[in-house]
SEVEX-260645 format. One record per atom (N, C-alpha, C, O): z, y, x; residue in one letter. Coordinates in steps of 0.2 Angstrom, whole numbers, plus 5000, padded with zeros to 4 digits. Layout:
<rs>
ZYXa ...
</rs>
This chain:
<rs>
527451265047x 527051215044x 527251215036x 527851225034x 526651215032x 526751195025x 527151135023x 526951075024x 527551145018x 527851085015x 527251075012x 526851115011x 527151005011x 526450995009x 526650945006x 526250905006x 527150935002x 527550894997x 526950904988x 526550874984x 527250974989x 526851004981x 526150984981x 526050944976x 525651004986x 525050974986x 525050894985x 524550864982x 525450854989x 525150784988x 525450784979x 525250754974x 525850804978x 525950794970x 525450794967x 525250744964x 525150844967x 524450894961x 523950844962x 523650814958x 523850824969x 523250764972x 523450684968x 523050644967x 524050664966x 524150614963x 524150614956x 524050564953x 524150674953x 524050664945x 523250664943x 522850704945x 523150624939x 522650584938x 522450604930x 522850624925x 521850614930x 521650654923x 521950614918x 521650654914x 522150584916x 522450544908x 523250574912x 523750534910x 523350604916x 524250614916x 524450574918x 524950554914x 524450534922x 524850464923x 524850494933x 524450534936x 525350464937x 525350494943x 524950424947x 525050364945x 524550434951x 524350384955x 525050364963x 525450394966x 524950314963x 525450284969x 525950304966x 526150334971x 526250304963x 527050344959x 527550294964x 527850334966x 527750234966x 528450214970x 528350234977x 528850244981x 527550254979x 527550264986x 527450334988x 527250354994x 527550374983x 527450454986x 528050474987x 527950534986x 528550464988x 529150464990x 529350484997x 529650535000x 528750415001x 528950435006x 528450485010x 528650505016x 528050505008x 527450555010x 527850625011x 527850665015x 528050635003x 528750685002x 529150685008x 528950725012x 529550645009x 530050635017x 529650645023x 529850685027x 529050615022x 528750625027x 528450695031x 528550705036x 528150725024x 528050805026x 528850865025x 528850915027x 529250835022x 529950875026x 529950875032x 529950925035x 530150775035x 530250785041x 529750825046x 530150845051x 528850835047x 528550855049x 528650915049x 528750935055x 528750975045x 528851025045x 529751035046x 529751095049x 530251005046x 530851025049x 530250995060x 530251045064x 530050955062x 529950935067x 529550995070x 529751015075x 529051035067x 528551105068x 528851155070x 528851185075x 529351175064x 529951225066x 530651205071x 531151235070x 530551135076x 530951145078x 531851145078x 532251155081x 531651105069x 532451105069x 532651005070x 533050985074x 532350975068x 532250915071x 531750905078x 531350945079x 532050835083x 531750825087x 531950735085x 532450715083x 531250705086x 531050615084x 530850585089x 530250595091x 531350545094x 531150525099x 531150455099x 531750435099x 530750405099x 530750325103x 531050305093x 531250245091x 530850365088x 530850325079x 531450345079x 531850315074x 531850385084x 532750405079x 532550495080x 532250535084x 532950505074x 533050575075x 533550615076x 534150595074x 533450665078x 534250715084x 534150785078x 533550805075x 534750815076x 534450875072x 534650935077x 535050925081x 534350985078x 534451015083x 534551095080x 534751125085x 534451125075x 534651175072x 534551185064x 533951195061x 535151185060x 535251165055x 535151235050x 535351225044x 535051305052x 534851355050x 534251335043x 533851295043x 534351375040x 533851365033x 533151385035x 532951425039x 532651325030x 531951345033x 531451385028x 530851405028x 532051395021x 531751465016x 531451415010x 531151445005x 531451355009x 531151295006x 531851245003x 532051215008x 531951234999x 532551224995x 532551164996x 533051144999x 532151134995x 532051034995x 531951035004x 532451015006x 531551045008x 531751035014x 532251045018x 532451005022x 532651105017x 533351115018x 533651075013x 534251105011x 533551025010x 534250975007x 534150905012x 534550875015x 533350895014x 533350845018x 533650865024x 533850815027x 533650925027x 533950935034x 534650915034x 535050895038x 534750945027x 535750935028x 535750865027x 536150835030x 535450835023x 535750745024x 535650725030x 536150715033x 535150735033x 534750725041x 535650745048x 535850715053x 535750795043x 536350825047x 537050785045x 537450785049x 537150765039x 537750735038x 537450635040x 537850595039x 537050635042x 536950555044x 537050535050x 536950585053x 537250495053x 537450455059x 536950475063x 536350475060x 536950505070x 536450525076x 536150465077x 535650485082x 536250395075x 535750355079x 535250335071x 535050285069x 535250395069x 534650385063x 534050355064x 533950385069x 533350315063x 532950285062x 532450305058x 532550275053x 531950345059x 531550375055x 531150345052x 530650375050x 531150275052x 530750225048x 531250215041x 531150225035x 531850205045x 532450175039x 532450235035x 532250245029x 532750295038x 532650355032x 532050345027x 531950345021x 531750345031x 530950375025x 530850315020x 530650325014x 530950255021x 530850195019x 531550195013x 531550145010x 532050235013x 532650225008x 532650265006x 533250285004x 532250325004x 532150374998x 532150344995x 531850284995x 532450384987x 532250354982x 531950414977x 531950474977x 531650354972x 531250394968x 531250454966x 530750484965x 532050484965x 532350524963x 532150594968x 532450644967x 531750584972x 531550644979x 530750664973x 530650724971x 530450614971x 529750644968x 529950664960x 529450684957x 530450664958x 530850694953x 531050784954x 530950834950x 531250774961x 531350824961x 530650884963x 530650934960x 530350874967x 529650904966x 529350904961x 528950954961x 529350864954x 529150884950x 529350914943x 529150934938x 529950924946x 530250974941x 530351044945x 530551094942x 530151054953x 530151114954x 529351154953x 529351214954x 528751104952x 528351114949x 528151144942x 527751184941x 528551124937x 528651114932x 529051194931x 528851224926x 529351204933x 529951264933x 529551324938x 529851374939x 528851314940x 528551364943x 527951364937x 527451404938x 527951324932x 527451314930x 526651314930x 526151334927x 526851264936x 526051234938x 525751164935x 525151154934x 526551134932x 526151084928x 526651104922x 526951154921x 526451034916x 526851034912x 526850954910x 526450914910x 527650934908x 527650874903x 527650864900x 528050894897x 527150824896x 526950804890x 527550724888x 527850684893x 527550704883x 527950644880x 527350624874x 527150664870x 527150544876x 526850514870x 526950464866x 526950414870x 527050454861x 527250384859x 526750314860x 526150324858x 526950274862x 526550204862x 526950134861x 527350094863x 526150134854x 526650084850x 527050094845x 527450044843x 527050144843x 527450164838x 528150174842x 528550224839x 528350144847x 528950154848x 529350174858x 529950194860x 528950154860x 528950184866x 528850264868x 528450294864x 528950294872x 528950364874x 528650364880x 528950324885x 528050394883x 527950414889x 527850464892x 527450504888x 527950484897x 527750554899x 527150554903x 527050504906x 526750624903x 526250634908x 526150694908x 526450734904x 525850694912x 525950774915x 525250804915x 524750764915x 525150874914x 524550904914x 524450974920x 524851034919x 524050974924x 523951034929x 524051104926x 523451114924x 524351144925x 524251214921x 523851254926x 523251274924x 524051254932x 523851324937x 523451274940x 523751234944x 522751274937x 522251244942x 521951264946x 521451234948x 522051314949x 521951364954x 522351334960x 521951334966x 523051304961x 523351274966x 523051184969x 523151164974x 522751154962x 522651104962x 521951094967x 521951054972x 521551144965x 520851164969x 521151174974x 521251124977x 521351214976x 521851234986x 521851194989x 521651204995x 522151154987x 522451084988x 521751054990x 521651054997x 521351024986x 520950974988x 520351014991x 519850984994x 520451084991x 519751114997x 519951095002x 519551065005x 520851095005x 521151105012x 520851025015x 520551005020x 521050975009x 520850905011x 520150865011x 519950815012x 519750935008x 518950935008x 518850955015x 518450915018x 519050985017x 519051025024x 519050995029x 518751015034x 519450935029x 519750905035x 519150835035x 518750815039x 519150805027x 518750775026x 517950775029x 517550735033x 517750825025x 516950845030x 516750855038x 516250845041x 517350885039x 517650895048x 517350865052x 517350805051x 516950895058x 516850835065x 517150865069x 517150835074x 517550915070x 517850945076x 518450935077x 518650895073x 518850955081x 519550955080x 519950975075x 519651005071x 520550975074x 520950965071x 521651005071x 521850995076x 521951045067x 522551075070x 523151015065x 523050985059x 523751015069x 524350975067x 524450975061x 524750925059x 524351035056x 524451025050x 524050975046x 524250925043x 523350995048x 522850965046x 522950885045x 522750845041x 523250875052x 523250805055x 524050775051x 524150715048x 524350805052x 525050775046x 524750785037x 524950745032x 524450825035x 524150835028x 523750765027x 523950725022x 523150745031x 522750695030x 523150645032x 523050585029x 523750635036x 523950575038x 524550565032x 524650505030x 524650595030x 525150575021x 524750555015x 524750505011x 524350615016x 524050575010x 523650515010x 523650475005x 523250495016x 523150425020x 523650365019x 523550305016x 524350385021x 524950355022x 524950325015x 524750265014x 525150355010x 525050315002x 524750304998x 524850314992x 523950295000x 523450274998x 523050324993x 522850304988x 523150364995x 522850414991x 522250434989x 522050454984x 521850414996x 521150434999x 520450394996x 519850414997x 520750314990x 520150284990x 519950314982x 519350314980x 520650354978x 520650384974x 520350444971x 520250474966x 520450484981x 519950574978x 519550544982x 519150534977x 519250524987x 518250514988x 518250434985x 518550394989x 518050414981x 517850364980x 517150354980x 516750404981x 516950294978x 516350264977x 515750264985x 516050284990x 515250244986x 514850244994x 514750314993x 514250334997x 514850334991x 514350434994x 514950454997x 515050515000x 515350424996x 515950474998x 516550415006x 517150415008x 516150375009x 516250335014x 516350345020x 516750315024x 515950415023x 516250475027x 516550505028x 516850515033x 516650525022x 517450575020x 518050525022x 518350535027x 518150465017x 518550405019x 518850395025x 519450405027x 518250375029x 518150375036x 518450415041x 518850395045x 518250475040x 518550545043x 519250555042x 519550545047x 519750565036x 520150535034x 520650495037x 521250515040x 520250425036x 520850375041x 520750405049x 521150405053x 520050425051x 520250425059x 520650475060x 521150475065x 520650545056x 521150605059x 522150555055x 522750575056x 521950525051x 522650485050x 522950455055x 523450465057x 522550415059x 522650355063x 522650395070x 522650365075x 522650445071x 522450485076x 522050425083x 522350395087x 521350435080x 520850375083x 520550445090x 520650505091x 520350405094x 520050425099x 519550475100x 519350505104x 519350465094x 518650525093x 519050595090x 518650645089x 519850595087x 519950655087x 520350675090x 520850655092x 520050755091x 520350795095x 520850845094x 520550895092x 521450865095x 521950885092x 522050985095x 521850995101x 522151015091x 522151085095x 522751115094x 523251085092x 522851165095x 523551205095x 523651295094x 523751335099x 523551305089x 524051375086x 523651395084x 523551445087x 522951375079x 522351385074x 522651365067x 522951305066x 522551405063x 522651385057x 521951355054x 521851315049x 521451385058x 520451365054x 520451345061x 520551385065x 520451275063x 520051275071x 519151285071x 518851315067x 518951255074x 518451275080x 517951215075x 518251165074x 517351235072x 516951175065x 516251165072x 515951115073x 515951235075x 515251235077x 515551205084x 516151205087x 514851165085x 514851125092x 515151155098x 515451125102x 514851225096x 514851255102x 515551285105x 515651295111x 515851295099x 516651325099x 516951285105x 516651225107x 517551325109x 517751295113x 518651285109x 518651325104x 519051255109x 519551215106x 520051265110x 519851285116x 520851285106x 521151315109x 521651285116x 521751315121x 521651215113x 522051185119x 521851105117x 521951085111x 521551055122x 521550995119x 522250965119x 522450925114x 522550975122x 523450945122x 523650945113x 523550975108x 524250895117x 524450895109x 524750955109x 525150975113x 524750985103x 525251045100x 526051025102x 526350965102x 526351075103x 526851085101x 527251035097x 527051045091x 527850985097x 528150955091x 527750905089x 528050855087x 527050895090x 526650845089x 526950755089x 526750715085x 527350755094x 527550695094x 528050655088x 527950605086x 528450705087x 529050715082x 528650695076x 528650635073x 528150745074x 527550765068x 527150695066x 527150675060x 526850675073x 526550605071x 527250535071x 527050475072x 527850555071x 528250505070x 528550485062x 528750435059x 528450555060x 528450595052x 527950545050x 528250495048x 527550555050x 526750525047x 526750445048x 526450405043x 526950425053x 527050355053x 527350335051x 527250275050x 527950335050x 528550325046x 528350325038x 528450275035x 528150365036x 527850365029x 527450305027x 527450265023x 526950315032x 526350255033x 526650185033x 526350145030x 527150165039x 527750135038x 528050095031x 527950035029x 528350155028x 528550125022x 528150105018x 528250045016x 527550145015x 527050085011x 526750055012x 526350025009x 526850025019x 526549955019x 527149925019x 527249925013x 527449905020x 528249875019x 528449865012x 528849825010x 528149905008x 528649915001x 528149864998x 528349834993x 527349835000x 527049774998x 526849705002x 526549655000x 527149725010x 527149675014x 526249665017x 526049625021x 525949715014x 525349725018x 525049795021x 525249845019x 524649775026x 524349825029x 523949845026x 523949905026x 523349815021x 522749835016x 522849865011x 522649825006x 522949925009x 523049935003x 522750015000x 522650065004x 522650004992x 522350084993x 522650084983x 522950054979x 522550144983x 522850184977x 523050154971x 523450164967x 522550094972x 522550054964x 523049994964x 522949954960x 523449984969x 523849944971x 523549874972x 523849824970x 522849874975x 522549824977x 522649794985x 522549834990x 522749744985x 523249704996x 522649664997x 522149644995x 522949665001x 522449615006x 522349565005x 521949535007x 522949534999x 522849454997x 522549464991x 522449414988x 522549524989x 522049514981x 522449544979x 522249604977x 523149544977x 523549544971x 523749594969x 523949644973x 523849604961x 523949674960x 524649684960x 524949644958x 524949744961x 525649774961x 525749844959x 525349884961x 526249844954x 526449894951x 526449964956x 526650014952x 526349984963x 526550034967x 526050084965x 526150144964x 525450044964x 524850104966x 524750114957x 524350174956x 524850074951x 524650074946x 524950124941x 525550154943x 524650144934x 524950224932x 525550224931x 525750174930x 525950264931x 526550284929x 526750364928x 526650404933x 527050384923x 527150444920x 527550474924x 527650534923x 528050444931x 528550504932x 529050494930x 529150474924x 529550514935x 530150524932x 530450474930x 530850484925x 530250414932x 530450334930x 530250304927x 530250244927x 529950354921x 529250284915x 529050274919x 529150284925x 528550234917x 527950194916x 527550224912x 527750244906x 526750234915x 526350254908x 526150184906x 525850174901x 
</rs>
């Protein structure tokens, strides 16, 4: 499975440079580590604790750092409690390895004459595009689904990411579609060891069962989803860090990264 870390990045930076969700992409990051150690097989997520089961490298720098903390933590780990005590410093490091691949760039501005902010600029818009086709994809989607797909939309779901790339009513389907393959709702159907599954009606689906690791994978995803509701005490909430009770909170509003504030 794809570390799907760097893409939920590129998806939160926000044409004025400023990151959307910036306290809550933390755990989306943890979240698509832990799915992608759970795909390969080196973690297993049972009843929300996690067991590490092979500590060999997965060729990915930042998800093998998450493995080895995974491995040097107490065995009655809690995959809510982990993902929900990241700190910021995890979306720090994503974006300096972005930065150092040069896909994006930091900018510094002053405001106010006397304040410093940073923002960031997409360089390699070619990756960014990638990104939002794979999520364009699943979006338009009536068929089934492969686990990727289904942990990709359930992250970027999980920290409200989704009212901010399809917004406004023309785009209430895509929405839609989204939270059902997030929520894994009844109407979707999951498949196994397709990287393009099955889009025409007619297609027959490779296996309806859950894939492989799937359990572990959707315990990644809820766990994240998990955390941002907890980090405002509501279940309603969408990019602009608007709840259920109305009120605005700093989680969803801009921030430069890297501990500014835009």
């Amino acid at each position: 499975m794809q570390n799907f870390g760097e893409d939920i990045v590129l998806l939160a930076i926000k044409r004025n440079g400023t990151i959307a969700a910036y306290e809550k992409l933390r755990f989306a990051l943890a979240g698509s580590e832990l799915a992608r150690l759970a795909e390969m097989g080196r973690i297993s997520i049972e009843h929300d604790y996690v067991t590490v089961l092979d500590t060999s490298s997965t060729g990915d720098e930042l998800t093998d750092l998450a493995l080895m903390v995974l491995d040097d933590t107490s065995s009655s780990l809690n995959v809510k409690v982990w993902v929900a005590r990241q700190p910021v410093v995890l979306l720090n490091r994503y974006l300096s390895r972005l930065t150092a691949e040069g896909t994006i760039r930091a900018e510094y501005r002053t405001v106010w004459g006397f304040s410093r902010s940073r923002r960031w600029t997409v360089v390699k818009a070619a990756k960014l595009t990638d990104a939002k086709d794979r999520l364009d994809a699943i979006a338009s989607s009536t068929g089934p689904v492969t686990s990727q797909q289904a942990a990709f939309a359930g992250l970027v779901y999980a920290v409200g990411l989704v009212a901010r790339l399809y917004p406004k009513h023309e785009n209430l389907a895509k929405r839609a579609r989204l939270e059902a393959v997030a929520r894994q709702e009844p109407s979707v159907t999951m498949v196994s060891g397709a990287s393009n599954p099955p889009r025409c009606p007619g297609d027959v689906p490779i296996s309806t069962a859950n894939p492989p690791g799937w359990p572990s994978i959707q315990s990644s995803v809820s766990a994240a989803h998990h955390a941002s509701v907890q980090l405002h005490g509501s279940n309603f909430f969408n990019d602009d860090g608007h709840h259920g009770g109305g009120g605005h909170h700093g989680g969803g509003g801009d921030h430069g990264g890297g501990g500014g504030h835009g």
